[in-house]
C-alpha positions in Angstrom: 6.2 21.2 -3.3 2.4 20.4 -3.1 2.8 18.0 -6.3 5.8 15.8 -4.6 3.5 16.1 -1.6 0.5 14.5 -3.9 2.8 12.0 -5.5 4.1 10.9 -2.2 1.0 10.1 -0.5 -0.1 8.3 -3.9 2.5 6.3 -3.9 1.5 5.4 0.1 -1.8 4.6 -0.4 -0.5 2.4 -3.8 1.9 0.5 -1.4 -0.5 0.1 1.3 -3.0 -1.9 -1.6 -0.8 -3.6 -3.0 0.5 -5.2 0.7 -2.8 -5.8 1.3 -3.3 -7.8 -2.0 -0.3 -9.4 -1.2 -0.8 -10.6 2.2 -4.2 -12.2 0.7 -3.0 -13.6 -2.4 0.2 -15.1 0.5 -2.6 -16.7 2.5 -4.1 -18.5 -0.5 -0.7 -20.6 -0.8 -1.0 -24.5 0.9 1.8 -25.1 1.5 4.0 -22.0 1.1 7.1 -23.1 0.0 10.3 -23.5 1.7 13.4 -20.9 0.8 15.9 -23.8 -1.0 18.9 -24.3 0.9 17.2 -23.3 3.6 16.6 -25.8 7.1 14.1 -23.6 8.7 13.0 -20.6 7.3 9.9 -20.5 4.6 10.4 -17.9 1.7 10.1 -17.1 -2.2 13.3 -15.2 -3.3 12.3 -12.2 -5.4 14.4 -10.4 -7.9 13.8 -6.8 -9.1 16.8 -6.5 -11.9 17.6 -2.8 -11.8 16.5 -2.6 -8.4 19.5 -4.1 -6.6 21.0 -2.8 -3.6 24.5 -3.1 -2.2 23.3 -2.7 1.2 19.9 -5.4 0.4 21.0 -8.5 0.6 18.0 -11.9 -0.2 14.8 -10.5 -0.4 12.0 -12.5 0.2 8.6 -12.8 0.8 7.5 -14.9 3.9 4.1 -16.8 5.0 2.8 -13.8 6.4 3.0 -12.1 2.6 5.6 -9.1 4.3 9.1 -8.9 2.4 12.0 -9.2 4.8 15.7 -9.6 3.8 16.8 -13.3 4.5 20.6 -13.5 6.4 22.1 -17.1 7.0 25.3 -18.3 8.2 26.9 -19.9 10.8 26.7 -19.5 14.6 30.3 -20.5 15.6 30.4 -21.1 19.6 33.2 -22.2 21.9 32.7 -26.1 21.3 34.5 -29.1 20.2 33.8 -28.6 16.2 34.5 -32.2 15.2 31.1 -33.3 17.9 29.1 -30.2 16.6 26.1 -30.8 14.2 26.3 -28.2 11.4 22.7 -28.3 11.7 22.5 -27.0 15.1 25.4 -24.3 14.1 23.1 -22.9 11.5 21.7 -19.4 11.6 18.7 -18.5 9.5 17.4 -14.8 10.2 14.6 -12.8 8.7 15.1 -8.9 8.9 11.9 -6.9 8.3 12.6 -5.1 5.6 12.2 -0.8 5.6 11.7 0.4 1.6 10.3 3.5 0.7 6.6 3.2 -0.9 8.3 3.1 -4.1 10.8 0.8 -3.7 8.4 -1.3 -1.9 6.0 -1.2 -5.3 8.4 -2.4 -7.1 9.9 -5.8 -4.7 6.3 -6.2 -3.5 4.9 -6.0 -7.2 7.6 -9.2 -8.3 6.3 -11.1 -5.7 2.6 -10.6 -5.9 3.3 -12.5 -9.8 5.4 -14.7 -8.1 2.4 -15.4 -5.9 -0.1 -15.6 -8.5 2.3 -18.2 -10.5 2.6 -20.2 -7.4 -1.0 -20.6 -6.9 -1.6 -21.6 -10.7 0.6 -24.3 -10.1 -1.2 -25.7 -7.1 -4.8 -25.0 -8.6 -3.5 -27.1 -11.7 -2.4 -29.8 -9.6 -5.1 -30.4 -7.3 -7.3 -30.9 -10.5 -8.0 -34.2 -11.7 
């Protein structure tokens, strides 16, 4: 038991680094990018194949570099549909996300690169 004990509190203090490192590499992005499709939330989809979930639904990382699963839809109230604005009906929610420290390595890992690729691209095009 004392090496699953070791290994799991390695694998915290890995997770907690790497948020860290994401959270600063996050900041570094002007502007951060807007989820496509989207109307008002701001996120970078991130894809982990062989890590998918049936209970995870769009995981992505947000402006404050935290990964949260991304829900939108429709909000469908008691109105007269043909005078409501679809944009006004729209529902865009970001759920915090709960991953074990592993799991969490693995979705926070994919978007640290997709961070670091971000910010290549806007380095390269603010030079002359």
């Amino acid at each position: 038991m004392i090496f699953k004990d070791e290994a799991d509190a390695a694998l915290e203090r890995a997770a907690a680094r790497v948020r860290a490192l994401l959270q600063e590499a996050t900041a570094g992005l002007d502007p951060f990018p807007p989820f496509p499709g989207a109307f008002f939330s701001y996120g970078i989809e991130i894809d982990v194949p062989g890590a998918e979930s049936p209970d995870l639904g769009c995981v992505v990382l947000a402006p404050d570099g935290e990964l949260y699963e991304l829900r939108m839809g429709q909000e469908l109230p008691v109105i007269d549909f043909e005078m409501a604005d679809p944009v006004a009906l729209r529902k865009e929610e970001l759920k915090p996300l709960e991953l074990l420290p592993r799991d969490y390595l693995l979705y926070a890992y994919a978007a640290l690169v997709k961070v670091v690729e971000l910010l290549l691209e806007q380095n390269a095009a603010r030079r002359p």
